[in-house]
N, C-alpha and C positions, 0 to 999 in steps of 0.2 A: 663742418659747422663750427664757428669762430666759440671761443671761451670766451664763456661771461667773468669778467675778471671780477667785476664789483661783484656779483653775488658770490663767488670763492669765497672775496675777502670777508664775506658778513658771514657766511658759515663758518670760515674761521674762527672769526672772533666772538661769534654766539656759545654761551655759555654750555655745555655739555652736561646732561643729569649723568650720575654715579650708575655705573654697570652694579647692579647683584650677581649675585651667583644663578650657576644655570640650576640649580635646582631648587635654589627658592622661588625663578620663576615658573619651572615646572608647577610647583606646589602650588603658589598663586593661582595658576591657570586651571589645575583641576580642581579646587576648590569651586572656582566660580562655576566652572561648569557643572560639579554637583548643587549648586546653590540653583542657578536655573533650571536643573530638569526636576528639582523636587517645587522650585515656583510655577513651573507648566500643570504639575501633575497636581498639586493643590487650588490651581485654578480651573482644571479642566472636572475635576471634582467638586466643586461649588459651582460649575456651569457659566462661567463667562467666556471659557473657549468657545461655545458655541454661539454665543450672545453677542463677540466678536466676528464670527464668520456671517452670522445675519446680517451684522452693520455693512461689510465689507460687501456680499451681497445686492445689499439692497444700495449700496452708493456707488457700485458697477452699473446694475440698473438706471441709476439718474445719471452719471457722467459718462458712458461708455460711448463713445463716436456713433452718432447718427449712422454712417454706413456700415458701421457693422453691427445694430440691433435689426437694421432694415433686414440686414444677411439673414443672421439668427431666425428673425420673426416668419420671414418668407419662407425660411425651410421647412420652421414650424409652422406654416400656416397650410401649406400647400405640398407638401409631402407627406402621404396616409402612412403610419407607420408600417410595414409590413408586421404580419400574424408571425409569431414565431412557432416554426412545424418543427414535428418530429418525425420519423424515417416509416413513422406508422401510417398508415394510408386506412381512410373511409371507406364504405363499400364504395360512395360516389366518385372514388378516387382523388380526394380531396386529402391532402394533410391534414394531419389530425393537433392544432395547439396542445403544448404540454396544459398539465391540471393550474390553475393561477397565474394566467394569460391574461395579459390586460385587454382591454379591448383595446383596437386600435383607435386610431387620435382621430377625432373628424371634427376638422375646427367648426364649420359653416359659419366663419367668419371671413370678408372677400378682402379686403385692403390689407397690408401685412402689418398687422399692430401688435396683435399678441395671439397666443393660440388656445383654445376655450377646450374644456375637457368635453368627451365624446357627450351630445345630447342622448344617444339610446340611453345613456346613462339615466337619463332623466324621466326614463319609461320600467324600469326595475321596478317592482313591485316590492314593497318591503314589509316586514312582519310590523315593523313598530312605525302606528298611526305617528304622522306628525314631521317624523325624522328627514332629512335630505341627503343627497349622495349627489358627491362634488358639487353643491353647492344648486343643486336642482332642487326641485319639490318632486317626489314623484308623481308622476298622472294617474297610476293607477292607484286604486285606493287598495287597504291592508285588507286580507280575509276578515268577515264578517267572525264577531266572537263565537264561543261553543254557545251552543242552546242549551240550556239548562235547565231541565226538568225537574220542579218541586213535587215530590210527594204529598198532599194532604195526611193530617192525621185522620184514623180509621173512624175517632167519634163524632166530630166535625162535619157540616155537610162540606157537598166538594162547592171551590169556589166558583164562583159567576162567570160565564164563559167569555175570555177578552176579547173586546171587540173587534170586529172584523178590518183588517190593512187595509189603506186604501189601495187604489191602483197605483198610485206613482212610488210608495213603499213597498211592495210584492214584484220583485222585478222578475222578469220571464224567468225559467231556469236556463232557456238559451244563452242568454244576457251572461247569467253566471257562468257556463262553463265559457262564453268566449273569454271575456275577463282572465279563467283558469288557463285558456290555454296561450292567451299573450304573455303571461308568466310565463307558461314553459318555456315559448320561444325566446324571449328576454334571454333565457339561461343557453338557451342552443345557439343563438347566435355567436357566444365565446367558445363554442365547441364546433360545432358545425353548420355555417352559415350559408352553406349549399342547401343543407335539408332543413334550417330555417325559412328559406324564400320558399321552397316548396309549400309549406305548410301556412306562410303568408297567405302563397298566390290561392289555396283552397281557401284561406276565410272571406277572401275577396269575394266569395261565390254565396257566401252566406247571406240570404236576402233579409235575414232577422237580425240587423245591429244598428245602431241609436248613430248618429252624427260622428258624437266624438271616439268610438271605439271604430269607425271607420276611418277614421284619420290619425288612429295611433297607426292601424294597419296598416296606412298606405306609406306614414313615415316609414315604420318599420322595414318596409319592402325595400323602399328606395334605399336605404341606410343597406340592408343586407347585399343589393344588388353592389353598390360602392362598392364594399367589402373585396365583395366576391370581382371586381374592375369590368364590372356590367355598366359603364357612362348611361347609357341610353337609356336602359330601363331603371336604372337609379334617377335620372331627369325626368323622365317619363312619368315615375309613381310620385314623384314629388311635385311636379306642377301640377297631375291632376287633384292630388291632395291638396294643393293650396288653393286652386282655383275654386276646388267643391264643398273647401270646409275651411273660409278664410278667417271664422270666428275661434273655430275649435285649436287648442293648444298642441294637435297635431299637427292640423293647419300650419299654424304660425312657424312651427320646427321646419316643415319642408318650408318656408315661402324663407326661412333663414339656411336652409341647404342651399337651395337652388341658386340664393344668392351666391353663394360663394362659390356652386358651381360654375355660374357665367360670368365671374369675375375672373376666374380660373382660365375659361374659355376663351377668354376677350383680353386678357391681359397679354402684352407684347405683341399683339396681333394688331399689324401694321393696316390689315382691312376690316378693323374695328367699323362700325357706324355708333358713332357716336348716341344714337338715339338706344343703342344697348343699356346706358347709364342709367337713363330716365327708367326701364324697364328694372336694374339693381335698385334704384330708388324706391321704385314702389313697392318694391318683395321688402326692402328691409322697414318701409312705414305699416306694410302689411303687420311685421313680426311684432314691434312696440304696440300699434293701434292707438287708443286715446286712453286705457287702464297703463299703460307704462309697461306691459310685457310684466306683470309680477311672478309670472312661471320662472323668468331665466335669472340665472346668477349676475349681483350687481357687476363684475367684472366684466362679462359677455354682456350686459345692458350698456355698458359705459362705451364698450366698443363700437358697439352698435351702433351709438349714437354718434362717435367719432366719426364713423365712416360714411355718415349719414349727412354729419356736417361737410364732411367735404364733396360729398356728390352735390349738394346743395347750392354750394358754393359756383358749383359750374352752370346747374341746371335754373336756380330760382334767381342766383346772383351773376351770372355770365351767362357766355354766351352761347353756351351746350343745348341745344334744341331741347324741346319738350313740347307734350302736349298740350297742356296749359299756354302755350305762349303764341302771342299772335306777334305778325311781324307789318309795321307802317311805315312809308316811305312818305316822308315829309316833304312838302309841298308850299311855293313861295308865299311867305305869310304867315305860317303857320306858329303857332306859339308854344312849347311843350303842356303848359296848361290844359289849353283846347285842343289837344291831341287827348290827354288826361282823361278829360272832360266827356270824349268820342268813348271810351270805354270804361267808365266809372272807376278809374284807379287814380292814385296820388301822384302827381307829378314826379313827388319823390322818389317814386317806387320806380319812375321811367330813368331817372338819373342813376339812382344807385346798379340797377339791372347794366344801362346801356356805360357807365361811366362817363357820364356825359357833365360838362358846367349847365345846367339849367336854363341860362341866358344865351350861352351860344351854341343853338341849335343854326344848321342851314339846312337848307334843300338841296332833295336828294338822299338826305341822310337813311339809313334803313331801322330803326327803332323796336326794340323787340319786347312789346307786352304783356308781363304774365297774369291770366286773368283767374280767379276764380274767387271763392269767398273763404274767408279767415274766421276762425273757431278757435277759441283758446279753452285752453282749462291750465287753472292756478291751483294748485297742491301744495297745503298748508307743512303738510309732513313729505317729504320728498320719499320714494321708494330707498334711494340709497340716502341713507342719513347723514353722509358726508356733506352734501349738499345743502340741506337745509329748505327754507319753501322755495318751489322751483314755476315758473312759469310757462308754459308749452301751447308753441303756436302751430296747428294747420292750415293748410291749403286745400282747398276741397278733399277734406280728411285725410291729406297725404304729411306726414310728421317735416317741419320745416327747420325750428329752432325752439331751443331749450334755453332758458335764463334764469339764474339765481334770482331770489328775488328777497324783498323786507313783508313781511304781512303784521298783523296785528296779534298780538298776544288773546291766547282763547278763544272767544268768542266775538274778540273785538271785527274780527274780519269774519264776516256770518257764512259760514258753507251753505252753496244754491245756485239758483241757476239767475244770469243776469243779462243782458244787450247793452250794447256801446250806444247812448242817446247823442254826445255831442265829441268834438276834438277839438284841440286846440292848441296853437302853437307859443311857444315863450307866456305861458297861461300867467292870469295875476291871482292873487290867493289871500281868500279872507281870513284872516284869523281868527277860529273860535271862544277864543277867551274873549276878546275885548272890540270883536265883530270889524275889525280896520282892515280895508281893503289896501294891497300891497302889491304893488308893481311887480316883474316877473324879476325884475333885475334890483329889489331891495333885498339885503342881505338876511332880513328874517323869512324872505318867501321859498320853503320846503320845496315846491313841485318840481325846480329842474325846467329842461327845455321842453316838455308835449305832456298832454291832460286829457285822456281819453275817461267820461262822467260814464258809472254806470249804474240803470235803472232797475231793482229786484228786490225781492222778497222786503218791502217796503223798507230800505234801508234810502234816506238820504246821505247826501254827500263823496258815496265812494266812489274809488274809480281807479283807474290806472295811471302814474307818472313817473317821471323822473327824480332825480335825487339832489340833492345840495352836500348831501351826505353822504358820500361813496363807501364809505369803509361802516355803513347798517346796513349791507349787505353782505351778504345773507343774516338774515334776523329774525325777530319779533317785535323790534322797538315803534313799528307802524301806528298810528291811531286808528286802523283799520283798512286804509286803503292799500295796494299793491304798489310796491315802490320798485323800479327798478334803475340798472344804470341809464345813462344819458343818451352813449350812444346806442342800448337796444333799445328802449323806449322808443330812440327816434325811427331804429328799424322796422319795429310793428307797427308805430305810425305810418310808416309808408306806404303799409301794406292793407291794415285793417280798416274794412268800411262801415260808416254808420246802422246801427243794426246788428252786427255782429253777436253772435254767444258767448259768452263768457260762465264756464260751469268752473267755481270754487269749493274744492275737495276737500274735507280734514288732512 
């Protein structure tokens, strides 16, 4: 390799600092290095070492390469943790977990976003009314307080005998001991989850239990069967649990398993049918329903909804088959309007579905319509308070889309039940202060692009629209009405037809 003569000569001629001695630089160097380990250890003692390890954390979390949180998350989502045994064997022959075994991980989350701590979790009975464990509520309620027996004094007469309980306060004592013994099992599933299904499968048989303590059972079954790498009858007790008790918050747990069990199933499986989706989508609108799923932790809510937008995405907004969807072969003459028209839905709803320009339609074309009726409920206080007021639209009660929203401060936007009387497109808008009608497109007109009027609890004026104002959402700066962005506004316009429900929640 050739010398570089010119930089020689500049090292040459660069001026040289003065050499010290080798043991003042010694001395230099362990200085410093006592000066830092006593600066580590007076920081790690006022607590910013750790407060530094969260930062770094949580900004792995946000910058870390897409394909390798996918990695992570899949692992996490979709590999049960094994039970860790000890060399001690059950009578069942069953390993026996050391004593403070966690339970293993069971996401029943399908898409690989993040992985949700175990739901049995969320069926723990606990001493203290009130309390959550990871981030669940528990289902089962706390023991009933002690009875407490007042003496009378001896000169006193005795007091007046308390009225008699009604029936739905005096619950069977059946009732109670089942209660008693899904605690138990609760606790034997971390121990022995052999001889928990056992004792499952007996209360199954019990012809005395109310809705929802038969569908913690049949959660619980299915969860133990998992456990125990019983697929079939972990599917089995959980679809029929979701099928038989799709109100009860056992229900909801299995219809949120099952999902992730045939996401599990169907995932990479090249003889997928596609109409499997549509089936994932209704277990997870199953789970939400129209209360928001208040049982599950916002994390596991948020997810849910993630993955819910993306099935959606295929099934309400592409071209992923469902039952909901008819399919029309356009014929010469035909206009996307008067196709619209043939099955009471919005043009727009055909465009956006099929990706189509609205004007160049031809014949021949195959058009795929999704039909059903649209339900909203606006929710002033959003479940996860991150969010702010949210507005949430179905499809013949199957969970579609979620949007921030601006509502009215208080009482301005009145909670009740409402119908969509009129729509309209690039709406003009009166001013109430000084009564002047204004074009869609003059700069003091609020509505935005779509004005959905709605008529209830004798409230003039409100309704649902669009914004001029993007960044009062999420808020309460509204004069009452529901404001949302442009382009969902225009979404729900395309969807929802005159007549529609509209129930607004605190």
């Amino acid at each position: 390799m050739p010398l570089n003569y010119q930089q020689i000569l500049l090292d040459m001629n660069r001026p040289r600092r003065r050499q010290g001695s080798a043991l003042g630089k010694i001395f230099v160097r362990f200085s410093l290095l006592v000066l830092g380990a006593a600066s580590v250890i007076a920081l790690w003692q006022l607590g910013y070492v750790n407060r530094w390890k969260e930062t770094l954390q949580e900004s792995w979390a946000s910058y870390a390469p897409a394909w390798l949180t996918d990695q992570i998350n899949q692992t996490l989502n979709f590999e049960l943790a094994p039970v860790e045994t000890t060399s001690e064997e059950t009578a069942s022959g069953e390993a026996t977990p050391p004593p403070n075994t966690p339970l293993p991980v069971e996401s029943a989350l399908s898409l690989p976003m993040a992985a949700a701590p175990s739901p049995t979790e969320a069926f723990v009975a606990t001493e203290n009314r009130g309390e959550t464990i990871n981030g669940f509520t528990p289902s089962l309620p706390a023991p009933p307080a002690p009875r407490v027996v007042v003496t009378p004094p001896r000169n006193n007469p005795p007091p007046a005998p308390a009225p008699a309980r009604s029936v739905e306060a005096a619950a069977p004592p059946v009732l109670s001991e089942i209660k008693a013994q899904l605690k138990n099992i609760d606790l034997l599933l971390r121990e022995n989850p052999a001889l928990a299904l056992e004792k499952l499968q007996e209360l199954t048989k019990n012809p005395v239990m109310t809705p929802d303590d038969s569908a913690d059972v049949g959660y619980r079954l299915g969860y133990a069967a998992r456990i125990l790498k019983n697929e079939d009858l972990a599917e089995k007790s959980w679809k029929e649990t979701a099928g038989k008790y799709p109100q009860a918050k056992g229900g909801r747990y299995s219809a949120l398993a099952l999902a992730d069990t045939y996401f599990r199933k169907f995932a990479g499986n090249t003889n997928t049918q596609v109409s499997h989706w549509d089936d994932i989508q209704k277990l997870y609108s199953q789970v939400l329903g129209t209360d928001d799923a208040p049982f599950l932790a916002s994390d596991v809510r948020s997810v849910v909804k993630k993955n819910l937008g993306r099935l959606n995405d295929a099934i309400f907004f592409g071209s992923a088959p469902s039952e909901l969807a008819r399919y029309h072969r356009v014929e010469n003459g035909e206009l996307l309007g008067s196709i619209a028209g043939q099955y009471r839905v919005d043009y727009e709803s055909l465009a956006r579905i099929n990706g189509i320009n609205p004007n160049r339609i031809r014949a021949g074309m195959d058009l795929k319509v999704i039909v059903g009726d649209v339900s909203v409920v606006v929710r002033k206080n959003s479940r996860d308070p991150d969010l702010g007021p949210t507005l949430t639209w179905f499809l013949d009660g199957r969970w579609v889309r979620e949007y921030q929203s601006c509502v009215g401060e208080g009482i301005k936007t009145p909670a009740g039940s409402y119908q969509v009387t009129s729509k309209e497109r690039d709406p003009s808008w009166t001013n109430p202060t000084n009564g002047q009608l204004l074009p869609n497109d003059h700069p003091e007109n609020i509505l935005g692009t779509r004005w959905m009027a709605l008529k209830g609890m004798d409230i003039q004026g409100l309704g649902i629209h669009g914004t001029t104002v993007p960044d009062s959402i999420p808020g309460y700066t509204s004069a009452g009405c529901v404001r949302l962005q442009n382009s969902q506004v225009e979404e729900l316009f395309s969807f929802i037809r005159i007549g529609a429900r509209v129930i607004i929640e605190e």
